[in-house]
N, C-alpha and C positions, 0 to 999 in steps of 0.2 A: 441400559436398554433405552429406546427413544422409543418415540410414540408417534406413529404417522395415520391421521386420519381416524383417531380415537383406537388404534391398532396396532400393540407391541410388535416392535421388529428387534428381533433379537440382533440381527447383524445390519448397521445403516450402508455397509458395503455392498451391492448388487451387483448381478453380471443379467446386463438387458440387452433384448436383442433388437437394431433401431431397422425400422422397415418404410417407404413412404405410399402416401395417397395422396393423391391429388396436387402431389409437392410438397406436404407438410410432413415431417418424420414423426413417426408415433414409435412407442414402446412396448413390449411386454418382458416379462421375467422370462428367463432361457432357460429355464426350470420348469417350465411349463411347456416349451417348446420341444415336440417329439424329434420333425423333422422339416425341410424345407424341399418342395419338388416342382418341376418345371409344371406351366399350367395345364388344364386338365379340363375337358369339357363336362360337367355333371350330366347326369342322369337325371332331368327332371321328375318329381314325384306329383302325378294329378292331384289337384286340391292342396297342395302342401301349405304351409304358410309363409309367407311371402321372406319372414326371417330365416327359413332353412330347406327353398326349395331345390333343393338335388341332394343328391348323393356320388361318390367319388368311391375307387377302390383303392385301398392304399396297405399293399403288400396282403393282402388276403383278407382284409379288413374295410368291412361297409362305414364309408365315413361321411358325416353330415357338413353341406357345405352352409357357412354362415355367410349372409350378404352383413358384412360388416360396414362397407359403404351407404347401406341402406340406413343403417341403426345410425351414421353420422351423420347422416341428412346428405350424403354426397351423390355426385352423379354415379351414371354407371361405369364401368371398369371401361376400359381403351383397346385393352389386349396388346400393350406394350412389350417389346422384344425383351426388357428389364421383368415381366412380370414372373410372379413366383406363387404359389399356394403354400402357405404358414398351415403345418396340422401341430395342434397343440393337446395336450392331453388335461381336461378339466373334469368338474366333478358336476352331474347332470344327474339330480334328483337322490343324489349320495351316492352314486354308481362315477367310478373313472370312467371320463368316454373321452375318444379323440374326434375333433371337429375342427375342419379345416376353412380356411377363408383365405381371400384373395390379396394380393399387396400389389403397388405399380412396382415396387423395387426391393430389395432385401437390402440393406447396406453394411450393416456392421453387427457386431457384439462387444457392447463397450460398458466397463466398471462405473458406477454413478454410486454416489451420494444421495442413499436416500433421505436423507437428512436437512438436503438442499433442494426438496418439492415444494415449488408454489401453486399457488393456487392457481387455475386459468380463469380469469375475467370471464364473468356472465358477458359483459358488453363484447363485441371485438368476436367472438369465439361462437361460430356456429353449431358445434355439436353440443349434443344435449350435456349438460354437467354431469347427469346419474354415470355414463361410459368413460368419466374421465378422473382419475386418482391422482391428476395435477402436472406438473410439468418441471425439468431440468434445464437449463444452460448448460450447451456441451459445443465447445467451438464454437462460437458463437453462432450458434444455432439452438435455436427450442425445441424441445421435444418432449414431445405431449405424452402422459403414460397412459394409457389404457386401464380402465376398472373392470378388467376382464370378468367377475365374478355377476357386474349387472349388464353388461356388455354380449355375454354368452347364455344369458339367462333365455329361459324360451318366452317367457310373460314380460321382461323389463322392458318392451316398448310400451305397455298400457301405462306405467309408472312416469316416463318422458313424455 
């Protein structure tokens, strides 16, 4: 068993799903991922907070839209003919919710080595370090993973 980020990983084999923004490919676990659907205009919510202002339907199911480009310190979305909405199924106050957020592209689903995570440079690397659980060399390409658990959190921007 390895230890990634003071965190038994029983198997360092993954299947992630690599999605980009802004041009850089980011990651999450596909185990987490419900479904992938073409984009979708939310339903704004008055007053909401600025981390999860709309809502989406998705197959009969009231779903929270996350500005995740927000939480990276990135601009706003383009509305690229590539874009796609990622709904992921996490765990929100102990309860499974699914909450969906935006991607410029969807690309792939590729096996990683969890085993081979680096760290991503405080220097060099604009998003906050709390949303990031480090990064892979895949093709010679970087790809940043996502720390979905502070990332999705409704309070973890007071923490960044």
């Amino acid at each position: 068993m390895s230890v990634i980020h003071n965190q038994p990983v029983e198997d360092a084999m993954s299947m992630l799903l690599i999605f980009r923004l802004e041009g850089e490919s980011f990651g999450v676990s596909v185990n987490s991922v419900h479904e992938i659907l073409d984009p979708q205009d939310p339903t704004m919510v008055p007053n909401a907070d600025p981390f999860a202002p709309g809502l989406i339907n998705v197959r009969g199911v009231v779903v929270p839209v996350i500005e995740v480009r927000r939480r990276l310190r990135m601009g706003p979305a383009e509305g690229l003919e590539t874009s796609r909405m990622i709904v992921v199924e996490h765990c929100v106050d102990g309860s499974p919710t699914k909450i969906a957020f935006s991607a410029d592209a969807v690309e792939k689903v590729i096996e990683a080595d969890l085993t081979k995570i680096e760290k991503v440079p405080d220097l060099g690397a604009s998003w906050p370090q709390i949303y990031l659980r480090g990064a892979i060399r895949r093709d010679g390409d970087l790809v940043v993973l996502l720390e979905t658990e502070t990332l999705f959190a409704p309070n973890a921007a007071q923490a960044a």
